[in-house]
C-alpha positions in Angstrom: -36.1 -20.4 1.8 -33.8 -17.9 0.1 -31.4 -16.6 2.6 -30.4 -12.5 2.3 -27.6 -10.8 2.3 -27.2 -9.8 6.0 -23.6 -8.8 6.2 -20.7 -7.0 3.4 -17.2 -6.0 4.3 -15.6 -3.5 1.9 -11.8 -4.8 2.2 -9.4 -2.1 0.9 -8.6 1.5 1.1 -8.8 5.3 0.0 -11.4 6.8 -2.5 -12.8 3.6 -3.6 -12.9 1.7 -0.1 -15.3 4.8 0.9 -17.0 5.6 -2.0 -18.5 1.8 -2.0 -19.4 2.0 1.6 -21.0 4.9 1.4 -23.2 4.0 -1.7 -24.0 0.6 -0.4 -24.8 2.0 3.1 -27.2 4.5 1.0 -28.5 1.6 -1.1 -28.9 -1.5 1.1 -27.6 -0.7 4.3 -31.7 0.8 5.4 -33.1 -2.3 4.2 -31.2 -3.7 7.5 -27.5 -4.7 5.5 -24.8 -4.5 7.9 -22.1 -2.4 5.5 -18.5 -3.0 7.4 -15.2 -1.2 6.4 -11.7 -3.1 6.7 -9.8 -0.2 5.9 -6.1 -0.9 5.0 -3.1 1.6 5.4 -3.5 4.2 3.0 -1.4 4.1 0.0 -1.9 7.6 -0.8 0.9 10.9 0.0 0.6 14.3 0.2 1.3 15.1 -3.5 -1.5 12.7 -4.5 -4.8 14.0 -6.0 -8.2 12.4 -7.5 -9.3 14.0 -11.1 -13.2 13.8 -11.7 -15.4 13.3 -14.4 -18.4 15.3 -14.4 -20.5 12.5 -13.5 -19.2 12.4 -10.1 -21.2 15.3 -9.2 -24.2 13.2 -9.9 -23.3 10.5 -7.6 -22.0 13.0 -5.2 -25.9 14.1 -5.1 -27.4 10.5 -4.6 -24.6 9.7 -1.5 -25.9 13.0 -0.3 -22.3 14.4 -0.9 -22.6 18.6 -0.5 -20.4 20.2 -3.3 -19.7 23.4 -1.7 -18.6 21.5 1.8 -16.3 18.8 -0.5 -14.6 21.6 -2.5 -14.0 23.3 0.8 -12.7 20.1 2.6 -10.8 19.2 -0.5 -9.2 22.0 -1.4 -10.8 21.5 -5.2 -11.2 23.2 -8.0 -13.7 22.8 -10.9 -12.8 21.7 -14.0 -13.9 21.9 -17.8 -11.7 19.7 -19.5 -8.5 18.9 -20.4 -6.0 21.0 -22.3 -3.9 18.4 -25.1 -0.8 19.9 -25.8 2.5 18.5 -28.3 0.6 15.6 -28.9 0.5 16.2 -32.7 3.8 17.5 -32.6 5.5 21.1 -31.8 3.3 23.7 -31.2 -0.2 21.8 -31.1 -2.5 21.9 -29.0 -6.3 21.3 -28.2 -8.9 21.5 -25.8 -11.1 18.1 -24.7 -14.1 20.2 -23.1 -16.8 19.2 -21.2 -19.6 19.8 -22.7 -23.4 18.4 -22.1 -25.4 20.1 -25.0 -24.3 19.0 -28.9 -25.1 22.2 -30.9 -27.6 21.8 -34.2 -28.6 23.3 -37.3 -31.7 21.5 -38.4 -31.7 18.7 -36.1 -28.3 17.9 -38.2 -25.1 17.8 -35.7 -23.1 21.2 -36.2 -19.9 19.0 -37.0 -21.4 18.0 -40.4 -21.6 21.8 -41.2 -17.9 22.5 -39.7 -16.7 19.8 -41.5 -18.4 21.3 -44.7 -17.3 24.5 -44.0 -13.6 23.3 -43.4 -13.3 22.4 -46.5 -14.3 25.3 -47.8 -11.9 27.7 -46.1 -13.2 28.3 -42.6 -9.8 28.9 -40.3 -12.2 28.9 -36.5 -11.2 25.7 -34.7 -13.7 23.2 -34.1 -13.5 24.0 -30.1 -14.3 27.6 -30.7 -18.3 26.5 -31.4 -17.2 24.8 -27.8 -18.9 26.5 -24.3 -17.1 24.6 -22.2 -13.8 25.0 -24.0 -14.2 29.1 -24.3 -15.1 29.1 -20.6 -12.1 26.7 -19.5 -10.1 28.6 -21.9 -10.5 32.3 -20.3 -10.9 30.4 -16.5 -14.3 31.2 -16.2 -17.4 29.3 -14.5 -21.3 29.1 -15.6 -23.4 30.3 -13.0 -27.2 30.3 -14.8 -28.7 27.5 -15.2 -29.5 26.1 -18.7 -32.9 27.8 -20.0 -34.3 27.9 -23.3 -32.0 31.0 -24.0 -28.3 29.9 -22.8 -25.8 27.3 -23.5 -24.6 27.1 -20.0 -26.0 24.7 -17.2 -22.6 22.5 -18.0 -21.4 20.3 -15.0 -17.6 20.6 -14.5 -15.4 17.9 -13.3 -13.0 18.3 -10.1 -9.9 18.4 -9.2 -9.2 17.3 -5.6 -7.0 17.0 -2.9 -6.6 12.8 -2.6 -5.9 12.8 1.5 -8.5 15.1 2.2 -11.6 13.5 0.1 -10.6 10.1 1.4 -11.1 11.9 5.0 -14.4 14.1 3.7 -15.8 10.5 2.6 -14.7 8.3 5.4 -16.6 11.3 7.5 -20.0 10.8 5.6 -19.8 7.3 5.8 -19.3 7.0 9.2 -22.2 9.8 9.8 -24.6 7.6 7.9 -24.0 4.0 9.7 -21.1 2.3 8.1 -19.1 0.5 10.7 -15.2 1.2 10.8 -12.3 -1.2 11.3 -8.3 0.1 10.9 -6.2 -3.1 10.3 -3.9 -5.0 8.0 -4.6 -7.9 6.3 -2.9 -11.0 7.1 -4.9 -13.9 5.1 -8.0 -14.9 3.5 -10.0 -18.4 4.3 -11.7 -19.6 1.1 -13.9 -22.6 0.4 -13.6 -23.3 -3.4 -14.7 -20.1 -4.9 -16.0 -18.2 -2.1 -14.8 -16.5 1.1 -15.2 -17.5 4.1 -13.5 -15.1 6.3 -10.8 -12.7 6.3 -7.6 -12.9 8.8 -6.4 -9.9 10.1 -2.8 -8.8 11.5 -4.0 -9.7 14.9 -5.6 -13.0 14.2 -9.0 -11.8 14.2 -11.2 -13.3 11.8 -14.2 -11.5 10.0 -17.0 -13.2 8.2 -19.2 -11.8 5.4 -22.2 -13.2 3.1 -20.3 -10.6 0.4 -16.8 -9.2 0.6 -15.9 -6.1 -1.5 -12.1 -5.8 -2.6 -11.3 -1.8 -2.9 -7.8 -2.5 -2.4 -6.6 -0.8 -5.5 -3.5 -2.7 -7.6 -3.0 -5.0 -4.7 -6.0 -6.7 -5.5 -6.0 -8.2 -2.1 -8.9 -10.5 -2.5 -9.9 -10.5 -5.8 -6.0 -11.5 -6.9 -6.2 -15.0 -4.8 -9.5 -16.2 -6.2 -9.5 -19.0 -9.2 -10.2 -17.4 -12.5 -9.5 -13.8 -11.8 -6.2 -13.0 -13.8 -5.5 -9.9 -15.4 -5.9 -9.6 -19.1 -2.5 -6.9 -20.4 -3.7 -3.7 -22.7 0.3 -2.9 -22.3 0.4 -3.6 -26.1 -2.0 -0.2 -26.8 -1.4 1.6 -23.7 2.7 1.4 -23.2 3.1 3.5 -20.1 4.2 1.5 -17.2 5.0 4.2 -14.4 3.7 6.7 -12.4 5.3 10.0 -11.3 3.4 12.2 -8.6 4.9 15.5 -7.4 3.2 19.3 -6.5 3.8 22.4 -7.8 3.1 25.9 -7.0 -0.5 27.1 -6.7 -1.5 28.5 -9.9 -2.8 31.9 -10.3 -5.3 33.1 -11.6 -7.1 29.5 -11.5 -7.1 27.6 -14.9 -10.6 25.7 -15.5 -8.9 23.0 -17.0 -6.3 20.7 -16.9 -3.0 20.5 -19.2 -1.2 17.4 -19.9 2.0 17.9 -22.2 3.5 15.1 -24.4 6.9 14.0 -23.4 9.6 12.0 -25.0 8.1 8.7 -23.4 5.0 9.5 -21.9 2.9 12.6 -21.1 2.8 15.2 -18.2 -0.4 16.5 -16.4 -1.0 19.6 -14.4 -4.3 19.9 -12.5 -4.7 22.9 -10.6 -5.6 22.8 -6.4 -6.7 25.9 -4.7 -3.2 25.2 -2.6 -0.9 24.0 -5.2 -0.6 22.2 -8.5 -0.5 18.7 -9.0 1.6 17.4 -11.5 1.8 13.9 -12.6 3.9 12.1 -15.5 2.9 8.6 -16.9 5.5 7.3 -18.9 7.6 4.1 -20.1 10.5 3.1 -17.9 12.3 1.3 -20.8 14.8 3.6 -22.2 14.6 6.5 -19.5 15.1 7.5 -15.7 12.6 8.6 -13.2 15.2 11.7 -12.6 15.3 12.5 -16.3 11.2 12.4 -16.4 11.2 14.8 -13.6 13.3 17.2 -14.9 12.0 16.7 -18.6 8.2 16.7 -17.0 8.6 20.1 -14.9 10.6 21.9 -18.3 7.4 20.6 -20.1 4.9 22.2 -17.3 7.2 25.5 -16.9 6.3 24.8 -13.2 9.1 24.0 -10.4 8.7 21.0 -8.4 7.7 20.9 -4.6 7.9 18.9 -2.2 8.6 15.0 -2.5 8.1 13.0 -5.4 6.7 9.5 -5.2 7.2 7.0 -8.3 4.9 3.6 -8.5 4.7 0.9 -10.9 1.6 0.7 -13.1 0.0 -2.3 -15.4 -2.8 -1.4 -17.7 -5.7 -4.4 -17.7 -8.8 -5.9 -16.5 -9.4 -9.1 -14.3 -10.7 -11.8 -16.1 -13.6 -12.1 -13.3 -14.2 -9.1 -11.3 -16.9 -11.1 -9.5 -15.8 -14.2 -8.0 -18.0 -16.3 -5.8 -18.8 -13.9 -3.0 -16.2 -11.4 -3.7 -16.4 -8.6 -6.1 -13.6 -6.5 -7.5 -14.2 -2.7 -7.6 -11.6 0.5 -8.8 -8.4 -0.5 -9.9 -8.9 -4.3 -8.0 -11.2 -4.7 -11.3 -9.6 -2.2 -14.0 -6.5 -0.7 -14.2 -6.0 2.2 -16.6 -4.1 5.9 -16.6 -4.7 8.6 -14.4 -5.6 10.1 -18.3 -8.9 11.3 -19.3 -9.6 11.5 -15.5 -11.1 7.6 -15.3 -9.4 6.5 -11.8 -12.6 7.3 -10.1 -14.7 6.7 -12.6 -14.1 3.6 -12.9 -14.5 3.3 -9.2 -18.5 4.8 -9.6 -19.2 2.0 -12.4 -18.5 -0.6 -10.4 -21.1 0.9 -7.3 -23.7 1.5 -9.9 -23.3 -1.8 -11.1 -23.0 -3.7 -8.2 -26.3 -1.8 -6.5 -28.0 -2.8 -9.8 -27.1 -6.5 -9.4 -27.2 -6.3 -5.5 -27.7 -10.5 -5.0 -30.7 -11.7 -4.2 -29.4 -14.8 -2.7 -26.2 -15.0 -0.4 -25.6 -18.6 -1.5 -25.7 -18.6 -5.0 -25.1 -14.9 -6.8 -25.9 -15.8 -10.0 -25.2 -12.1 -11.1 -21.7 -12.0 -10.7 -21.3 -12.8 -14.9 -23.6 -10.0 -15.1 -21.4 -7.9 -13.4 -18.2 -8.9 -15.2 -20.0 -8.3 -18.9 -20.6 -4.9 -17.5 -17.1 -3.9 -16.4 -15.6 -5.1 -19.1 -17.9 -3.0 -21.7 -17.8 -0.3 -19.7 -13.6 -1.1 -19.3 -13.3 -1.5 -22.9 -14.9 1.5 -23.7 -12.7 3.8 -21.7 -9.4 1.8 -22.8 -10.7 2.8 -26.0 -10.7 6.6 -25.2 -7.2 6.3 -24.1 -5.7 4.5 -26.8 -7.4 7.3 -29.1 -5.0 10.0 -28.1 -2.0 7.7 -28.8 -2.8 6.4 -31.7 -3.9 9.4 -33.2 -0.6 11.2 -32.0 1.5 12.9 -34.7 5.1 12.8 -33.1 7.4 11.8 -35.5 10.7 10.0 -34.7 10.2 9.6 -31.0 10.3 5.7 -31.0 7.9 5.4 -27.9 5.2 8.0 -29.5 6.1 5.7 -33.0 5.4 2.7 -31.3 1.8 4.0 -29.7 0.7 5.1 -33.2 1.6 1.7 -35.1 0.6 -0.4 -32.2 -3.4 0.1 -33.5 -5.8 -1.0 -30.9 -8.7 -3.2 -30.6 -11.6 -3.7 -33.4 -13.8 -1.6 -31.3 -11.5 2.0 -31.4 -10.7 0.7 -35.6 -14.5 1.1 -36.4 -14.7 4.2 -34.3 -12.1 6.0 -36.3 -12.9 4.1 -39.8 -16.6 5.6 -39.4 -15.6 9.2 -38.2 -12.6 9.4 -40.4 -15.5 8.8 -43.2 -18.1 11.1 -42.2 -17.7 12.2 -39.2 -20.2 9.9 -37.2 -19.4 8.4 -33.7 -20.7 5.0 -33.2 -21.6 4.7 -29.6 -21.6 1.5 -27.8 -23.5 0.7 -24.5 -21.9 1.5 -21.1 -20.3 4.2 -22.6 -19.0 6.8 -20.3 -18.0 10.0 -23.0 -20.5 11.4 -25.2 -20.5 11.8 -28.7 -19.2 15.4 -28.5 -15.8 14.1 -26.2 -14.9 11.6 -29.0 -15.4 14.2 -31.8 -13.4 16.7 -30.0 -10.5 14.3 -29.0 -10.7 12.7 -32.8 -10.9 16.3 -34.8 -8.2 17.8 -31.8 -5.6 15.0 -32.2 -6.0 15.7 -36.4 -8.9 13.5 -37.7 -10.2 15.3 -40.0 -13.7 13.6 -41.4 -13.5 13.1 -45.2 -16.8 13.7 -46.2 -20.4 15.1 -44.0 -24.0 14.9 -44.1 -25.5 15.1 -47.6 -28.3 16.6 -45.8 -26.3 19.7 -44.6 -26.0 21.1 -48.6 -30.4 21.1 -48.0 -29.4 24.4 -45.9 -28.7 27.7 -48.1 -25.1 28.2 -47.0 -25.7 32.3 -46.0 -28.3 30.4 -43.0 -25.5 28.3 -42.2 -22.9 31.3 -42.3 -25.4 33.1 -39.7 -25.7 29.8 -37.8 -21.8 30.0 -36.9 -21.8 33.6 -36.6 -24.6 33.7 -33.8 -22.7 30.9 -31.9 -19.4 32.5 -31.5 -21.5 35.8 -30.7 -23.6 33.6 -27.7 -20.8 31.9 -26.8 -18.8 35.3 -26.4 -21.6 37.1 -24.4 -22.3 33.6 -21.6 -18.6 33.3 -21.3 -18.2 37.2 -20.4 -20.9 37.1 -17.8 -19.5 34.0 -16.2 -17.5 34.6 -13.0 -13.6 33.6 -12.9 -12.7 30.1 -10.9 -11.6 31.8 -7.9 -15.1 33.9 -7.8 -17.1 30.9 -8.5 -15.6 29.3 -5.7 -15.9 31.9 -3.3 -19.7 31.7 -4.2 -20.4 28.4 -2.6 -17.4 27.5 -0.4 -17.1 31.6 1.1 
């Protein structure tokens, strides 16, 4: 007879430890799953935050997660992108908005017609036809939902305090049933490819049918079982350390985020309704973490405050992120920039994922391949978006920017940028976590330019398409003007 799962412990720490063990307590644990929490000594500090995808809204509403409550508790701050700024040299800059709805003129994408139009004359930047990027541009909010007549209805991102979300989570977790166990790990007893207990500092032993590693970098469990080594994407993403520090609160509040270029690496500022988090991911090879600072904080025009913490980083993917009975999620499984705002992310594909291949036997999990072909398209994919903005950067003579640009990237990224550097089309792969619209803006915003458009666009007189772009900048004007200011928006559903 096939034997359930009966028991999981979720080994590790912080966002991810809790984000699991909520999820899994939401999905399995009322079918009678015991959902256990070894939680670790936090490796987090004061000056650490979490940057979020829109999509973590979405999972915030199946945990049962309240917005207004989280933003409250974690002193965040919606967000509608990312501002790009020296990446193609002195003086450049773009916005990566998030937008949900592609704008059209006859069923044909509007980039064809920009592109058309480009190369005609038109001077309005791409990100001008952009909601999102005229909100986050004047620090405003959408309030009305999308109707038939509006633009708006866009989900932001958000910008949160680290410390406090891992305490707002833990919270929820605990209120829905997920047992709670403070310790330090000591050892792990393993029979060929599975675990069969963990050993904590005080010699207690805890068993498991499935044990979760949310351990971060450490990869705790994950790390010690056969098969699991990390595959390197140092070669395309060359930035091997971390910088964290605060900085002044920032009034009024920005809807977006900026990250700088630097001479080895890039700065980013994120704005927290009690300070500014700044963060600098760079190459060690050829500079100082004191020289970063104060190169990072010129960059930012912000002072420092506060202490500064400095960690190691490796950009890669285990081998097996499923192993017998334990399964690698967060940074145990991936580990890629705080860029692009991935960290959790990557933490919320490896729930779904697991949920979706939940095993149905405790003895045998035949899914755990499954699982691994999953995370790594889903990996590859967001490695992908990363590499864009350095190979696309236009930084001349700075040998670390020099060596991102020639250093390529994988086939995948090539035929992305072969196809839309042709005719402006993004193929999409599956498990993709950016939309069509985030690598058009990132592509046409770091300088790549499509050669050539639609032939169908020249069907549409060009007066009608004149009007089209007219009446979008004019709707785009008026929402933008009637939405509220970040700090207004806030005040609306935190008080």
């Amino acid at each position: 007879m096939t034997r359930r799962i009966e028991k999981v412990v979720i080994v590790g720490r912080d966002a991810a430890a809790w984000l699991v063990a909520l999820g899994l307590q939401r999905a399995v644990g009322q079918t009678g799953v015991k959902v256990q929490v070894v939680e670790l000594p936090s490796l987090l500090q004061p000056v650490d935050f979490y940057p979020a995808l829109p999509s973590l809204a979405g999972l915030h509403a199946l945990l049962g997660v309240p917005e207004a409550a989280m933003l409250k508790a974690c002193r965040g701050v919606p967000t509608l992108g990312q501002r790009f700024v020296g990446w193609g040299g002195e003086g450049s800059s773009f916005v990566h908005a998030y937008d949900i709805q592609r704008p059209a003129i006859e069923q044909i994408d509007f980039l064809q017609y920009w592109v058309k139009a480009r190369g005609q004359g038109l001077k309005i930047a791409l990100e001008d036809f952009s909601l999102a990027a005229a909100a986050a541009k004047q620090g405003r909010l959408s309030d009305t939902p999308a109707g038939p007549d509006t633009l708006a209805g866009f989900q932001p991102g958000y910008h949160l305090d680290a410390l406090r979300y891992v305490r707002f989570l833990r919270g929820g977790a605990l209120a829905a049933g997920v047992e709670h166990r403070p310790a330090t790990l000591d050892a792990i007893r393993r029979e060929g490819d599975r675990i069969t207990a963990i050993v904590l500092h005080d010699g207690t032993e805890i068993g498991a049918d499935l044990f979760v590693d949310a351990t971060g970098a450490e990869a705790a469990l994950i790390g010690q079982m056969p098969g699991a080594e990390v595959t390197s994407w140092g070669e395309w993403l060359g930035c091997d350390r971390i910088l964290a520090a605060s900085a002044p609160v920032l009034r009024p509040l920005p809807a977006f985020g900026q990250v700088t270029a630097l001479r080895n690496g890039w700065v980013g500022l994120y704005p927290l309704q009690d300070r500014t988090a700044l963060i600098a991911s760079y190459a060690a090879d050829g500079t100082s973490d004191q020289d970063v600072l104060a190169e990072a904080a010129a960059a930012a025009r912000v002072p420092v405050s506060g202490d500064v913490v400095v960690s190691s980083f490796e950009p890669g993917i285990r081998a097996r992120p499923w192993v017998g009975n334990c399964v690698a999620v967060g940074a145990a499984a991936v580990g890629l920039e705080p860029l692009d705002a991935v960290q959790l992310q990557i933490v919320q594909i490896g729930l779904s994922n697991l949920v979706a291949l939940w095993p149905v036997e405790a003895d045998t999990m035949p899914e755990a391949p499954l699982y691994g072909a999953a995370m790594a398209s889903h990996a590859a994919n967001l490695r992908d978006f990363q590499i864009a903005h350095y190979r696309l950067n236009r930084r001349a003579g700075q040998p670390f920017w020099d060596r991102a640009r020639d250093a390529g990237g994988p086939a995948s990224l090539q035929a992305k940028l072969s196809l839309f550097g042709s005719c402006g089309q993004v193929p999409l792969y599956d498990d993709e976590s950016f939309l069509a619209q985030n690598w058009s803006a990132v592509f046409v915003g770091h300088g790549l330019i499509p050669k050539s458009y639609n032939p169908a666009v020249d069907a549409v007189p060009p007066q009608e398409q004149m009007e089209s772009f007219q009446k979008l900048l004019h709707v785009i004007a008026e929402e933008v003007r009637a939405m509220p200011t970040v700090e207004t928006w806030l005040a609306r559903r935190t008080g």
